[in-house]
FIDOVEX-783825 format. One record per residue: residue in three letters; y, z negated, x negated of N, C-alpha, C, O, CB in turn. Coordinates in Angstrom, 1 decimal. Each point is the difference from the previous one (the first is absolute). Glycine has a CB too. Layout:
<recs>
(ALA, (Y, Z, X), (Y, Z, X), (Y, Z, X), (Y, Z, X), (Y, Z, X))
...
</recs>
This chain:
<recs>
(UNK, (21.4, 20.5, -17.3), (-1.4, 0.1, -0.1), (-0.6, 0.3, 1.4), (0.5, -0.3, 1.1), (-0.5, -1.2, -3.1))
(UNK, (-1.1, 2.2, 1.7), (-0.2, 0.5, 1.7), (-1.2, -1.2, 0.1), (-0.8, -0.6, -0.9), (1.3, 4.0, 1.2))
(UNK, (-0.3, -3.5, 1.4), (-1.2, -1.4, 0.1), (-0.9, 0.4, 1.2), (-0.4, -0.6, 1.0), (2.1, -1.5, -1.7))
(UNK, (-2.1, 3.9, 0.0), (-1.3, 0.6, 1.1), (-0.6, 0.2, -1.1), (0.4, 0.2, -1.1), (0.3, 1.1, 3.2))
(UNK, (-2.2, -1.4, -1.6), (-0.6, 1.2, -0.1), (-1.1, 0.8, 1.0), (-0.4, -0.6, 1.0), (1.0, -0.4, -3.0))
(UNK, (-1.2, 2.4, 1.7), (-0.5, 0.7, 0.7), (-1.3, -0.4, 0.1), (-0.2, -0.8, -0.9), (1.7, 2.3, 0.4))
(UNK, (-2.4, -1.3, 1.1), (-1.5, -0.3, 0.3), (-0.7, 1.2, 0.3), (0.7, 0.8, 0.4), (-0.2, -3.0, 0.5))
(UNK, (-1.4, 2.5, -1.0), (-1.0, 1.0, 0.1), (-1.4, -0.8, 1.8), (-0.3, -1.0, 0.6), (0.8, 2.0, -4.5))
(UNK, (-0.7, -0.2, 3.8), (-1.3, -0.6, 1.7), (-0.8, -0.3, -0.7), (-0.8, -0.6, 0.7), (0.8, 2.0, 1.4))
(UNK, (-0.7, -1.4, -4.0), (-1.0, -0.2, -0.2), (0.1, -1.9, -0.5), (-1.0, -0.7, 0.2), (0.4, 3.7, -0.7))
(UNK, (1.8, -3.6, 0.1), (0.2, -1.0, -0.3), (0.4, -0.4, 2.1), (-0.5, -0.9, 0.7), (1.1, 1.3, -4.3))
(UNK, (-0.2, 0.0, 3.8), (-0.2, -0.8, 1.2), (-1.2, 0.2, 0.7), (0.2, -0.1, 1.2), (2.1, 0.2, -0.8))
(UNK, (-3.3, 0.0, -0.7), (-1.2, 0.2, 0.8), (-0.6, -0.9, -0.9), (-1.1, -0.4, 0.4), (1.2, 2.8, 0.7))
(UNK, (0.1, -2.8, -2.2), (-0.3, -1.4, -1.4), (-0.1, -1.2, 1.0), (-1.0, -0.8, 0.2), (2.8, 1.6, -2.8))
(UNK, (-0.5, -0.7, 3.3), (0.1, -1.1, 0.5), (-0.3, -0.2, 1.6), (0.2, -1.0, 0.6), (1.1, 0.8, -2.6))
(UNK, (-1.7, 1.3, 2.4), (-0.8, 0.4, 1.3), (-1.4, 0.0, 0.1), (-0.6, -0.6, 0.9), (2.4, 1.9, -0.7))
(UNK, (-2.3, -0.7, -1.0), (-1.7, 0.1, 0.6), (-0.5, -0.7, -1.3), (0.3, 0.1, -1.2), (-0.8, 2.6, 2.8))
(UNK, (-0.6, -3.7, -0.8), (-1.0, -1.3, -0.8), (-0.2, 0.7, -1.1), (0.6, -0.3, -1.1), (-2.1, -0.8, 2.9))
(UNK, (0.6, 2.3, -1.7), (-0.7, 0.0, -1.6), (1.3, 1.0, -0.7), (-0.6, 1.1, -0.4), (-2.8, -1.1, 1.1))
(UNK, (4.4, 0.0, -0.8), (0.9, 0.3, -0.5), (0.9, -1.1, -0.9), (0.4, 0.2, -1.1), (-0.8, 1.5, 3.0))
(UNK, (0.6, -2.8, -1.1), (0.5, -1.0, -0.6), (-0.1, -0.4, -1.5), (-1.1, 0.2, -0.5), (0.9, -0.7, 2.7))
(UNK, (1.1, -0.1, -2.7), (0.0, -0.7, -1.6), (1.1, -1.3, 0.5), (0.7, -0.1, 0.9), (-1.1, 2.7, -3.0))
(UNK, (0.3, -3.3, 1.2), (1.0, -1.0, -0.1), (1.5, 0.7, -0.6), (1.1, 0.1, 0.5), (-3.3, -2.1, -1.0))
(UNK, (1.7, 2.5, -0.9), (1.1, 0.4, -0.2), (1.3, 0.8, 1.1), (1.2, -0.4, 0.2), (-2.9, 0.3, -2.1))
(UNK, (1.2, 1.0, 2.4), (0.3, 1.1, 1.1), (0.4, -0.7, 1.0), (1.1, 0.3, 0.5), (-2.8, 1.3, -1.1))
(UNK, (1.1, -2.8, 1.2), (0.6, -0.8, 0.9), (1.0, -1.1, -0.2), (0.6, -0.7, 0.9), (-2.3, 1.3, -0.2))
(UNK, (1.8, -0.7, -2.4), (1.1, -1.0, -0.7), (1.9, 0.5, 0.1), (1.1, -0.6, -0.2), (-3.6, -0.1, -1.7))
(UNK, (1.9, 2.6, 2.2), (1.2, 0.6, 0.0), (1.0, -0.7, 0.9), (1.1, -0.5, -0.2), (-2.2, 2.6, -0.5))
(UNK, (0.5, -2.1, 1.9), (0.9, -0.3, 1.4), (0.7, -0.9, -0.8), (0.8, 0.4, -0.8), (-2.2, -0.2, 3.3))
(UNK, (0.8, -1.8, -2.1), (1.1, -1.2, -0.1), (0.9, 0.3, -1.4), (1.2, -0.3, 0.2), (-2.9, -1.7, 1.0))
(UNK, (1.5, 2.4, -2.4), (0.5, 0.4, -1.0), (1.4, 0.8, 0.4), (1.2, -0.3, -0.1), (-3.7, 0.4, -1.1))
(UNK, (2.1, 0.9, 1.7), (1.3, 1.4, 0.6), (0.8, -1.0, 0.9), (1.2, -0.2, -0.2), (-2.9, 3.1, 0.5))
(UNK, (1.0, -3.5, 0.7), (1.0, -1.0, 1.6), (1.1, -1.1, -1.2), (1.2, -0.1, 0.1), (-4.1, -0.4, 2.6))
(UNK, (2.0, -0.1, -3.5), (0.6, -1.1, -0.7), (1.1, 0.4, -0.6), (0.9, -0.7, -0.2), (-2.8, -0.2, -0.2))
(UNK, (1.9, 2.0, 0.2), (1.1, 1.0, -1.1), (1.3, 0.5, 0.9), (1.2, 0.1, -0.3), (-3.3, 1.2, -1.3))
(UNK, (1.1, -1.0, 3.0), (1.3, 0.8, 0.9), (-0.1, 1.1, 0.0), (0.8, 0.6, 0.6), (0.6, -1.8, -1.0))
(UNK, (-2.4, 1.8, -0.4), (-0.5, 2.1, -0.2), (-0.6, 0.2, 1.4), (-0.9, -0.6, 0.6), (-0.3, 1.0, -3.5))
(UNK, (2.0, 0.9, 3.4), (0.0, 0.9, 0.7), (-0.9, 0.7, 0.1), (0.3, 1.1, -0.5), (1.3, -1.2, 0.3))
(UNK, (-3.1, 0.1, 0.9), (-0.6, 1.0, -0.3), (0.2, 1.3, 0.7), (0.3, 0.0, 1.2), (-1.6, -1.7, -1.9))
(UNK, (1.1, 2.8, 0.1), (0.5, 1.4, 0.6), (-1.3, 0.6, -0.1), (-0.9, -0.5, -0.6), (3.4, 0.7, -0.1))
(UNK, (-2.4, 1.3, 1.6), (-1.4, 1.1, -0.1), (1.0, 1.2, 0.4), (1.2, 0.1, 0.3), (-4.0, -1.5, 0.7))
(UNK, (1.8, 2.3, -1.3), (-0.1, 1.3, 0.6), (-0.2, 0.3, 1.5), (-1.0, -0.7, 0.4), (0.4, 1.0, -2.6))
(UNK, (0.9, 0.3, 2.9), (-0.6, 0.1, 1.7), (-1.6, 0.5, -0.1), (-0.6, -0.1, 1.1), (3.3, 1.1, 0.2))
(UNK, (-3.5, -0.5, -2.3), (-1.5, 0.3, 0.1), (-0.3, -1.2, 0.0), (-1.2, 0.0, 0.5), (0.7, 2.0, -1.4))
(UNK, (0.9, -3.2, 0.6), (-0.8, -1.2, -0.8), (-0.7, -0.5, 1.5), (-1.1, -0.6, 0.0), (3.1, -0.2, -2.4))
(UNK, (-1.3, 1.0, 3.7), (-0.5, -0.4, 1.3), (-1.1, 0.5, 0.4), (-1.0, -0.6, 0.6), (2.9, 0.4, -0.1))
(UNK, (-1.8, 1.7, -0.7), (-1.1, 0.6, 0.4), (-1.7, -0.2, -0.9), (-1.1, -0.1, 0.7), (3.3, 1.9, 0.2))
(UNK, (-2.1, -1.9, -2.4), (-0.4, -0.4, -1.4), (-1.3, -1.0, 0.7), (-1.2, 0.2, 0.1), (3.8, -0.1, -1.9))
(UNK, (-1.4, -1.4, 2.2), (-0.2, -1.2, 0.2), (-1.0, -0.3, 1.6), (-1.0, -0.8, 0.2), (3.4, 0.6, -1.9))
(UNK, (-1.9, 0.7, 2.3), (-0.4, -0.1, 1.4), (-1.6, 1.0, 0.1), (-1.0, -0.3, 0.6), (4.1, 0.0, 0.4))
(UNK, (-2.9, 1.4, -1.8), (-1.3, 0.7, -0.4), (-1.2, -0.3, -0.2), (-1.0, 0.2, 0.5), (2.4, 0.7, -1.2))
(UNK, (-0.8, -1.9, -0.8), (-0.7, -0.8, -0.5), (-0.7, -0.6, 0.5), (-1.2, 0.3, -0.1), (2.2, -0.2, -0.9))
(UNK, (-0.4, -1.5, 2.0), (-0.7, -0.9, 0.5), (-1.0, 0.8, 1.2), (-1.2, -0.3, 0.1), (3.2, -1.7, -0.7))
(UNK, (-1.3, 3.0, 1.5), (-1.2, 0.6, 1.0), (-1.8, -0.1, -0.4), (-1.1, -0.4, 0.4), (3.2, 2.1, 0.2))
(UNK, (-1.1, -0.5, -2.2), (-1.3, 0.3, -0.8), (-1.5, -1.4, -0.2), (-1.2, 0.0, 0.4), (3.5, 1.7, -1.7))
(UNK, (-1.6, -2.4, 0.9), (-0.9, -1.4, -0.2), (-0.7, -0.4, 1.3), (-1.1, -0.5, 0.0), (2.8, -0.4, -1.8))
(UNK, (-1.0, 1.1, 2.8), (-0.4, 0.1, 1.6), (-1.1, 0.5, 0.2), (-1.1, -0.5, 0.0), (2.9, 0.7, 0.6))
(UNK, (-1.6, 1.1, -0.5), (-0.9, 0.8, 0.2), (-1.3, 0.2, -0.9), (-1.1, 0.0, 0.6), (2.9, 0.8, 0.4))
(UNK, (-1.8, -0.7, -2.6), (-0.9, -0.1, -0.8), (-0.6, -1.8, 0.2), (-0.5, -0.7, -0.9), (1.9, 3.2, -0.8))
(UNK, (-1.2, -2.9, 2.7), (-0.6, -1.3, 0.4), (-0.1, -1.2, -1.4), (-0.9, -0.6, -0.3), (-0.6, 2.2, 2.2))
(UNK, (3.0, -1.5, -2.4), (0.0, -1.1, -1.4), (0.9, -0.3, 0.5), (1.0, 0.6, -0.5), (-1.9, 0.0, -1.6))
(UNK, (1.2, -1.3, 3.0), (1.0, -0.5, 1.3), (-0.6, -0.3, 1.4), (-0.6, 1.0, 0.5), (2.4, 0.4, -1.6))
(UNK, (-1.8, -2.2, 1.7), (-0.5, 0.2, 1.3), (1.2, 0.5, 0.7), (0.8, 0.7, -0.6), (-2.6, -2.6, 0.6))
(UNK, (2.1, 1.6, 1.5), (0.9, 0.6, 0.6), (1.1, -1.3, 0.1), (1.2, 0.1, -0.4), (-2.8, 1.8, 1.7))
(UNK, (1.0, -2.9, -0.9), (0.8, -1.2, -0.2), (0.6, -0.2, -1.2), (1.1, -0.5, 0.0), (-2.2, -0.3, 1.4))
(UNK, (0.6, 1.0, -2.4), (0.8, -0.1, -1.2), (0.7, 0.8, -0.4), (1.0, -0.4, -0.6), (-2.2, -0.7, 0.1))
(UNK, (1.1, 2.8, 0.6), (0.6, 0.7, 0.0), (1.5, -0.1, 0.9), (1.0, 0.6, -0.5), (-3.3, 0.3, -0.2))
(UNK, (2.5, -1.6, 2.1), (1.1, -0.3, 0.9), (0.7, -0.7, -0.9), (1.2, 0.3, -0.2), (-2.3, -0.4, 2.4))
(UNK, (0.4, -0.9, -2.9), (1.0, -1.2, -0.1), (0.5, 0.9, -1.4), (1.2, 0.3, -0.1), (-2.3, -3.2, 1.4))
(UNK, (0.2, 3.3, -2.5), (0.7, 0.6, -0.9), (1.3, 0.9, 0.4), (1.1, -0.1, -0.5), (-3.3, 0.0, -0.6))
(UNK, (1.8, 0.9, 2.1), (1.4, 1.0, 0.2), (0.8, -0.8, 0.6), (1.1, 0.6, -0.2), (-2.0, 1.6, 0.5))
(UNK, (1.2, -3.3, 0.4), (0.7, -1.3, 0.5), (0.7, -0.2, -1.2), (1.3, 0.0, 0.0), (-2.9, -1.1, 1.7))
(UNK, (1.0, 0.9, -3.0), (0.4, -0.6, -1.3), (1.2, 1.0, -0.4), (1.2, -0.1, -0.2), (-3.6, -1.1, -0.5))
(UNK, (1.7, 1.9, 0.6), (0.9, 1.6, -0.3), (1.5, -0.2, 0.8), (1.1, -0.1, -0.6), (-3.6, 2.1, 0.7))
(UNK, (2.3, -2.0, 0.9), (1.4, 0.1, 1.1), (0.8, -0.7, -0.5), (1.2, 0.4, -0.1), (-2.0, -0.2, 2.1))
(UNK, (0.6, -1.3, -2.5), (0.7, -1.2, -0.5), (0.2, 0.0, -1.5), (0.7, -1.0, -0.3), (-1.6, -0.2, 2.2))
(UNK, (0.7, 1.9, -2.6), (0.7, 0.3, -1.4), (1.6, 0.5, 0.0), (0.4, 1.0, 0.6), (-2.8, -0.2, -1.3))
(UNK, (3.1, -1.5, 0.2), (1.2, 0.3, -0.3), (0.4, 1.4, -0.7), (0.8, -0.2, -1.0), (-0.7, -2.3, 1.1))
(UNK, (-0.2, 3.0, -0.1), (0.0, 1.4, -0.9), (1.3, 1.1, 0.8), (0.0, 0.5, 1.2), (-3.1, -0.6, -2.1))
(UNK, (3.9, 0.2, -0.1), (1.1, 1.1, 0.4), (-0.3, 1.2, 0.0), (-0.2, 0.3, -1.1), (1.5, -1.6, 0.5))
(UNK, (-1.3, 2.3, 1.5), (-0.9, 1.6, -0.4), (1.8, 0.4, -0.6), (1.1, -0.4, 0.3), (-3.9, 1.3, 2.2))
(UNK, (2.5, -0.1, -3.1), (1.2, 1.0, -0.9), (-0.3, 1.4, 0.9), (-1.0, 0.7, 0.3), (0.8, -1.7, -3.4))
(UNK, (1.5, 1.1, 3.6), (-0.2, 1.4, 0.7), (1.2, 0.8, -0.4), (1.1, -0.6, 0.1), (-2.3, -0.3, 2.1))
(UNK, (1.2, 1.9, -2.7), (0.4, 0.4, -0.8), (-0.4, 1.5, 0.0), (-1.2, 0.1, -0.1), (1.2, -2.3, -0.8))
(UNK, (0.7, 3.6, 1.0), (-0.9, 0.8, -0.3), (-0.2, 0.5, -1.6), (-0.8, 0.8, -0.3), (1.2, -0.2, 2.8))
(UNK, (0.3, -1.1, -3.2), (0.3, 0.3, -1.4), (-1.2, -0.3, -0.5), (-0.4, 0.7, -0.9), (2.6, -1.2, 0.7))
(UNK, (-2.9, -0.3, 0.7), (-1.3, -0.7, -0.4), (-1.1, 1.0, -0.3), (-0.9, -0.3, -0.8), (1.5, -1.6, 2.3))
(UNK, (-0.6, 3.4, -0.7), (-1.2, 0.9, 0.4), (0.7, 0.8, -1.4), (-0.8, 0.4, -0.9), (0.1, -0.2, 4.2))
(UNK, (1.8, 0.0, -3.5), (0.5, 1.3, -0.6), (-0.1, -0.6, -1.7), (-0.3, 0.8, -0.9), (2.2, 0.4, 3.2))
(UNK, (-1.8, -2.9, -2.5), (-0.1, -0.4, -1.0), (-1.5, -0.6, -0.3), (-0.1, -0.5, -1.2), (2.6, 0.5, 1.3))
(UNK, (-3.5, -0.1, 0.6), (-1.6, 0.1, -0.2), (-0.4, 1.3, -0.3), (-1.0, 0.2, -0.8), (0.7, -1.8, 2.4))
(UNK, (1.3, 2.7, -0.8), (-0.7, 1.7, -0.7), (0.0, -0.2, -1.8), (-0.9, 0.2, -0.8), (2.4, 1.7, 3.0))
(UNK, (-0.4, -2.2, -2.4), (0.5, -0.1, -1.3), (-0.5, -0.4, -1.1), (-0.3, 0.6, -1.0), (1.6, -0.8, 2.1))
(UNK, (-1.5, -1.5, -0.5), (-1.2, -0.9, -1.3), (-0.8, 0.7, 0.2), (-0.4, 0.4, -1.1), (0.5, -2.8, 1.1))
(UNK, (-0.8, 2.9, 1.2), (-1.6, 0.5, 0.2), (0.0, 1.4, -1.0), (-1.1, 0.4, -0.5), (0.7, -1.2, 3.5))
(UNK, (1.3, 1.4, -3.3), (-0.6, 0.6, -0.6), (1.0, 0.0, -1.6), (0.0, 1.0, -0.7), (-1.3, 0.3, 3.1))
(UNK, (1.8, -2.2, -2.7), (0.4, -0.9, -1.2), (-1.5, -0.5, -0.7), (-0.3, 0.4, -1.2), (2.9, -1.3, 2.4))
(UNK, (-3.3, -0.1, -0.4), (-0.8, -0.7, -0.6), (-1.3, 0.9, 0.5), (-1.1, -0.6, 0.3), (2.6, -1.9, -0.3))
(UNK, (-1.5, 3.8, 0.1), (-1.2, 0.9, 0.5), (-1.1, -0.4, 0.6), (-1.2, 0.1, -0.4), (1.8, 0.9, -1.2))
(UNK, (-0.1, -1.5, 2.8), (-0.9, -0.8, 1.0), (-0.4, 1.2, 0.7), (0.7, 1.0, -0.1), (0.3, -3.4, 0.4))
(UNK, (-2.3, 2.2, 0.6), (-0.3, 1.1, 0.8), (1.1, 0.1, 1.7), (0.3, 0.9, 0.7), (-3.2, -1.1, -2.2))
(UNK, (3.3, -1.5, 1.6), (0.2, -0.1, 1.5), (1.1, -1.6, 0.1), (-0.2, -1.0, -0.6), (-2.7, 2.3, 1.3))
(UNK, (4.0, -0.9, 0.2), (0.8, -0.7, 0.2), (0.6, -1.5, 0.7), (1.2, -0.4, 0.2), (-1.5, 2.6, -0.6))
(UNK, (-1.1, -2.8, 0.8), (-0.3, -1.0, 0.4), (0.4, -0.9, -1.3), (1.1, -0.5, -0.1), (-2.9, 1.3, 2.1))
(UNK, (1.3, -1.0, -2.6), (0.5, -1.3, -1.0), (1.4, 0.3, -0.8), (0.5, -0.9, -0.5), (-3.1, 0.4, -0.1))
(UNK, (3.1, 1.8, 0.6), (1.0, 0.0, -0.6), (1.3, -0.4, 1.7), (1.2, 0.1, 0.1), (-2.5, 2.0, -2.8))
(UNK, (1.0, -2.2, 2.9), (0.9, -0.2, 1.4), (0.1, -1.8, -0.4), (1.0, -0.4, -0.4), (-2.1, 2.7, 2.8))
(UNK, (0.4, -2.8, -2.2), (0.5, -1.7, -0.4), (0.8, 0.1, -1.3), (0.8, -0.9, -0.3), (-3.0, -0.6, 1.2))
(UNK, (1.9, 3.0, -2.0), (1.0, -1.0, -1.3), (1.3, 0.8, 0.1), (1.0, -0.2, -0.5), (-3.0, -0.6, -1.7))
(UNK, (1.6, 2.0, 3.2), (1.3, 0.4, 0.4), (1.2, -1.4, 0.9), (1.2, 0.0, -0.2), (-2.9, 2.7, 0.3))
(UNK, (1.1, -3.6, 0.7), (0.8, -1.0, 0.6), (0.2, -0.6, -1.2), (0.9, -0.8, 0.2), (-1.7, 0.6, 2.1))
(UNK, (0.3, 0.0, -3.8), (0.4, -1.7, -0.8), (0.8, 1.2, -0.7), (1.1, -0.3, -0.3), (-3.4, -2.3, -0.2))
(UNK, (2.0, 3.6, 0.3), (1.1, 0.7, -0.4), (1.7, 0.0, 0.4), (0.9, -0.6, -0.7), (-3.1, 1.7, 0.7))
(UNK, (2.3, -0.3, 1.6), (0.6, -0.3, 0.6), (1.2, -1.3, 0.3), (1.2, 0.0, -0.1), (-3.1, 1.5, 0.2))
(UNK, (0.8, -2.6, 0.2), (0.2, -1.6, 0.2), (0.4, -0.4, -1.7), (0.7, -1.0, -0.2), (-2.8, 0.4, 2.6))
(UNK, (1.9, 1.2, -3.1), (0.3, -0.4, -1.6), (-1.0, -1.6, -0.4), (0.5, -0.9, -0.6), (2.6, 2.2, 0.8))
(UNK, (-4.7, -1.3, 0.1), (-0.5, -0.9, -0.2), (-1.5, -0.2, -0.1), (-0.6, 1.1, -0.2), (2.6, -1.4, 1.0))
(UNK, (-2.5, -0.4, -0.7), (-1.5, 0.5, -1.0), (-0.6, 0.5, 1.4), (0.6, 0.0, 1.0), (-1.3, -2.0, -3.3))
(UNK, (-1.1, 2.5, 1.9), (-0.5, 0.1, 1.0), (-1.9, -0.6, -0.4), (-0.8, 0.1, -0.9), (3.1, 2.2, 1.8))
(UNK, (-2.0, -2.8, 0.1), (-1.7, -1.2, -0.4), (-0.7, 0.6, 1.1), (0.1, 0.2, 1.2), (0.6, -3.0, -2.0))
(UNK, (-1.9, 3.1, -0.3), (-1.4, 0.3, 0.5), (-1.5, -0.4, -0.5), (-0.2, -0.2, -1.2), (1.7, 1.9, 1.8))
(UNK, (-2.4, -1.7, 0.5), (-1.1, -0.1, -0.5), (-1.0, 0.9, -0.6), (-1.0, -0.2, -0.8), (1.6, -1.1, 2.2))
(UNK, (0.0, 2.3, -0.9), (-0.6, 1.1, -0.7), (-0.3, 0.5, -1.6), (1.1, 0.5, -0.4), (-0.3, -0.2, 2.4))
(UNK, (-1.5, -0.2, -2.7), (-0.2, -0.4, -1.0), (-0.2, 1.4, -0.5), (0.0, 0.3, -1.2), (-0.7, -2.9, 1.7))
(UNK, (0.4, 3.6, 0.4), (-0.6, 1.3, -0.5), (1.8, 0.9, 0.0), (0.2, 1.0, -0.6), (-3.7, -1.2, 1.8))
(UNK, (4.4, -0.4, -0.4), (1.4, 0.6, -0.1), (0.6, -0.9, -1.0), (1.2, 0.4, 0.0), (-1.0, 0.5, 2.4))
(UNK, (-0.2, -1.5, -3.0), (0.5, -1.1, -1.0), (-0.6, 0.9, -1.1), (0.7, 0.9, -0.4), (-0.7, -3.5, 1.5))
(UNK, (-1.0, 2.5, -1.5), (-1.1, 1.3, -1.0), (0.8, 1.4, 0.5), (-0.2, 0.9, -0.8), (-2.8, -2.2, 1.0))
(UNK, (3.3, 1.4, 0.2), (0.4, 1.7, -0.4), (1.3, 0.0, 0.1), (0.5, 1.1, -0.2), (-2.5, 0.1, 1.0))
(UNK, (2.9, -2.3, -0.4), (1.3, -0.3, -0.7), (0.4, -0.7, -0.7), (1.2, -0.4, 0.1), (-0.9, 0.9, 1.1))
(UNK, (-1.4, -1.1, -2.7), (0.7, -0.4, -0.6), (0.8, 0.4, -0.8), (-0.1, 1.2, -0.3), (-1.2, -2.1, 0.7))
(UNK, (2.3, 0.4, -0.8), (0.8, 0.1, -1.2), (1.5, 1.1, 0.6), (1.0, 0.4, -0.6), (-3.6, -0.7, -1.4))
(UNK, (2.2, 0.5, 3.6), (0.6, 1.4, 0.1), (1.0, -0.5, 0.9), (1.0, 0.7, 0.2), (-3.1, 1.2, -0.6))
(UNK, (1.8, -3.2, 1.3), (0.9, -0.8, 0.8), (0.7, -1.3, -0.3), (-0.7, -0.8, 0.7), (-0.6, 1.9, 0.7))
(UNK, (2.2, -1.8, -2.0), (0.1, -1.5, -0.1), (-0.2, -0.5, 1.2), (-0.8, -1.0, 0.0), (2.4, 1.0, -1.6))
(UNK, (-1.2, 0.5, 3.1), (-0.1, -0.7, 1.1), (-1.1, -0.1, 0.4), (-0.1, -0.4, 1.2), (1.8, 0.9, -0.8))
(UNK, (-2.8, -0.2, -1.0), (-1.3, -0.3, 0.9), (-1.2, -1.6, -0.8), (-0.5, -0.4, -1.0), (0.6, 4.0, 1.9))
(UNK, (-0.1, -4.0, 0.5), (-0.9, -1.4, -0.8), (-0.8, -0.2, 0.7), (0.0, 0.0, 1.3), (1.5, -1.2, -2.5))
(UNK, (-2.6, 0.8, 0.1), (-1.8, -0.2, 0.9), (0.1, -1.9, 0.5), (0.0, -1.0, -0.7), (-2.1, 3.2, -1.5))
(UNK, (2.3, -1.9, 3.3), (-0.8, -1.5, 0.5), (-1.2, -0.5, -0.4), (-0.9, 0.8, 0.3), (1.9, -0.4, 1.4))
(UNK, (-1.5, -1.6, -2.4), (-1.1, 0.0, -0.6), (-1.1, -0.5, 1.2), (-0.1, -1.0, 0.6), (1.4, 0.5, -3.2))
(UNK, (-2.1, 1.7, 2.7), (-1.0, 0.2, 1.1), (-1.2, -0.7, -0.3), (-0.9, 0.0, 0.9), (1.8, 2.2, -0.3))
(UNK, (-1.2, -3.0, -2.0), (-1.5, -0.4, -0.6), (-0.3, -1.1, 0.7), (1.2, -0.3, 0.4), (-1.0, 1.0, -2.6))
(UNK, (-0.9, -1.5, 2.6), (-0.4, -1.2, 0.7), (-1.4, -0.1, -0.5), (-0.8, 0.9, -0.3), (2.3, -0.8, 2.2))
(UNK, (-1.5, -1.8, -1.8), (-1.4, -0.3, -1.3), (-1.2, 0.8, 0.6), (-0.9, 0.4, -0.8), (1.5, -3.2, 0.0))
(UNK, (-0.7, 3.1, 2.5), (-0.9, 0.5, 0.2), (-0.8, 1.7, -0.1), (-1.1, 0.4, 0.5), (2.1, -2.7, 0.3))
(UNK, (0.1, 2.9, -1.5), (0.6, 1.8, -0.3), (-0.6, 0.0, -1.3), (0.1, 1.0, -0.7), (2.3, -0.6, 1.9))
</recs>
């Protein structure tokens, strides 16, 4: 049994930026550590991620100090990047299997592919336009009483 799975930057940014957070989403960690699961990504997931938080920076829904310590937080995620080039040639593939316009999300299910193991995300609008069409992909539940 494989004891990874893949992550996408939008579920790690769940558990990165305030108004992102849910309980659920942050129940994953100790859940996955308790188990011994490997979390894995794609090599965009850095850039995704690190993007992200600037973004919140700059659009001033972060100060600067909090923005430091968020990307501090970031550094310190255990996450294995999958480097791989198979990864680019089998994202062409799903991407245009599952008639996506663009190869960024198919690149993480290219790694659970790959890795032979799910891939969790928050994204809810790539879950919606792969249902039924991936077993490996699963929505972290993003709802919080206050959503």
């Amino acid at each position: 049994m494989n004891n990874s799975v893949c992550i996408d930057a939008s579920l790690a940014l769940t558990w990165l930026l305030p108004r992102e957070k849910t309980e659920a989403t942050d129940a994953l960690i100790p859940l996955w550590h308790y188990k011994g699961t490997k979390l894995i990504t794609a090599p965009l997931f850095h850039a995704e991620v690190t993007s992200a938080i600037r973004r919140e920076v700059y659009f001033k829904k972060l100060n600067a100090n909090e923005g430091d310590l968020i990307f501090f937080l970031y550094l310190q995620l255990d996450i294995e990047t999958v480097s791989d080039p198979e990864i680019y040639r089998l994202a062409w593939e799903l991407a245009k299997q599952f008639n996506l316009p663009r190869t960024y999300d198919t690149q993480y299910l290219a790694v659970a592919e790959l890795k032979g193991c799910e891939l969790w995300t928050a994204d809810r609008r790539l879950v919606n336009s792969l249902r039924g069409k991936s077993p490996r992909i699963k929505l972290a539940d993003t709802h919080s009483p206050g959503r």
